[in-house]
Structure formats: structure tokens, C-alpha cells
N, C-alpha and C positions, 0 to 999 in steps of 0.2 A: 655166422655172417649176418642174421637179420636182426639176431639182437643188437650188434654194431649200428648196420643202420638204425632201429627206432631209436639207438641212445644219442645218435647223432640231431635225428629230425626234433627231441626233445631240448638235447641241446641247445638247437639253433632257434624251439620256440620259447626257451627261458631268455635266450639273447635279444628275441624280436620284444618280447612282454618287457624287460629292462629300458630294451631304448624307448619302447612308446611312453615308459613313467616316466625315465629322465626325460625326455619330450615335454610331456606333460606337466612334470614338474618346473622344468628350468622354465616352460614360459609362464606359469602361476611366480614361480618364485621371481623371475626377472619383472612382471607386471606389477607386482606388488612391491619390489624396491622401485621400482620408476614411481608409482604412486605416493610413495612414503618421502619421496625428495622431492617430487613435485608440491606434496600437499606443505615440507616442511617449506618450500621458496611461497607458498601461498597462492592464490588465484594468478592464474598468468594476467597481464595485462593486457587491458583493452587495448584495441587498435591504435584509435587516438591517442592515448599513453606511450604505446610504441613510437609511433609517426614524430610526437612529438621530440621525446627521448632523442631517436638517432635526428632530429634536424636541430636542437637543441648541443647536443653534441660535437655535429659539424663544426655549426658556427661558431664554437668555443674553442676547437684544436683546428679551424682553418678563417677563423676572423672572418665567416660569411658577410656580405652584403644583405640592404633584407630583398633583393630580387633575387639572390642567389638564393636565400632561404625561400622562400618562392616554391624557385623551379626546382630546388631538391626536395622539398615538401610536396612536391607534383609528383617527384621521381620514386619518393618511397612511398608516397599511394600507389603506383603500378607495381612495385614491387612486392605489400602487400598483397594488394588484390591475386598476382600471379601466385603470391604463397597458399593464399585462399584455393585457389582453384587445380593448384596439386594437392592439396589437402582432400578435396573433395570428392578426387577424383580418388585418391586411392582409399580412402576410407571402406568404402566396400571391398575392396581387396584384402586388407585388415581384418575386417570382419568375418569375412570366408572362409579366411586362412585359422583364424580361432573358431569358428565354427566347425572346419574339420576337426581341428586339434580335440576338441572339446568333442565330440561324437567318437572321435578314436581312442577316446579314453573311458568313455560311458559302454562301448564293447568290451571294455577289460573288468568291469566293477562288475559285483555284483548287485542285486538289485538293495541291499540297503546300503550298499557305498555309493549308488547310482544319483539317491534318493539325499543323501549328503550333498558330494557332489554337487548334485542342480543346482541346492539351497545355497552351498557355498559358491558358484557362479551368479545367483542371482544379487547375493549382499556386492560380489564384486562388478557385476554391471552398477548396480544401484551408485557406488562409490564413484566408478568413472564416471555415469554423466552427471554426477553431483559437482565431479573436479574439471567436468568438460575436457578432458584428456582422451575424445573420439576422433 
């Protein structure tokens, strides 16, 4: 009977070591295709470039007036600004959340995969604020 149980408790700790890699892995590998599509669309656009875009747009599929172009030009600066400030807010949230991710995976390594690891988190911090994609 107790060799049942340890083969179970082993079991269940190959199952927990698999999901923390798929963990691990799916969000390196899902960061890395979001990087790779973002960098191939280029630098996102400036705000300005935005603003301009969708008021530019309007006025071509709704024949603005330029007061209308105006007050929509008013409307997608609040609009921005609001995206700004969800942005902002959850950014540290993001961060946290990879922050565990990334320590619960540096308990799984040993220390010359640890030592990898870092170096290969650090080239990938370097990338995102290089593509601003924080």
C-alpha cells in the first residue's frame, strides 16, 4: 500500500513540474509570437498618427463637416487619453503576473538552466522596451 501511495504523490509531482513548463513555456512562446507580429506591423503609431487616422477616416465614410471634425477630434483625444490610463494602470499587473511566472520557473531549474534562463529573460525584457510593447 505505501509504495501505491509514493508512486501516486510522484505521479502527481511529474504532473505539477509539466504544467509549471507548459506555463512557462506557452507564455515565452505566446510573448514571442506577439513580438514577432508586432515587430513585423512596425513601430505602433503615435498618438497623433492615431487621432488623426480615425478622424480622417470618419470624415471620408461620413462626409464630416470640419466642426464635426472638431468635436470628434476632441472625442478621440478622450478616448485615447482613457486608453492611456487603462494601460497604465494595469501594466503593473502584467508585470507581477510575469514576475511570478518567471520565479516559478527558476524554482524548477537548476542552477546552470537558472543562469540561461535570466540571460534569456533579460535579451527578452531588452526587446520589449526596445518595441514598447509594456
Amino acid at each position: 500500500m505505501n509504495g501505491t501511495s509514493s508512486t501516486k504523490k510522484a505521479a502527481f509531482g511529474w504532473i505539477f513540474v509539466v504544467f509549471l513548463l507548459g506555463l512557462a513555456l506557452g507564455g515565452v512562446g505566446g510573448y514571442g509570437l506577439m513580438r514577432h507580429r508586432l515587430a513585423a506591423q512596425g513601430a505602433p503609431p503615435a498618438e497623433a498618427d492615431r487621432r488623426a487616422h480615425i478622424v480622417r477616416r470618419l470624415t471620408r465614410e461620413l462626409n464630416l463637416t470640419a466642426d464635426q471634425q472638431a468635436q470628434v477630434g476632441q472625442i478621440v483625444d478622450q478616448l485615447l487619453a482613457r486608453y492611456k490610463a487603462i494601460h497604465d494602470q494595469t501594466v503593473p499587473q502584467y508585470d507581477a503576473v510575469r514576475q511570478q511566472t518567471r520565479d516559478a520557473t527558476r524554482a524548477i531549474l537548476t542552477p546552470g538552466q537558472r543562469q540561461k534562463f535570466d540571460a534569456l529573460l533579460q535579451r527578452l525584457d531588452e526587446e520589449r522596451k526596445k518595441h514598447h510593447l509594456d
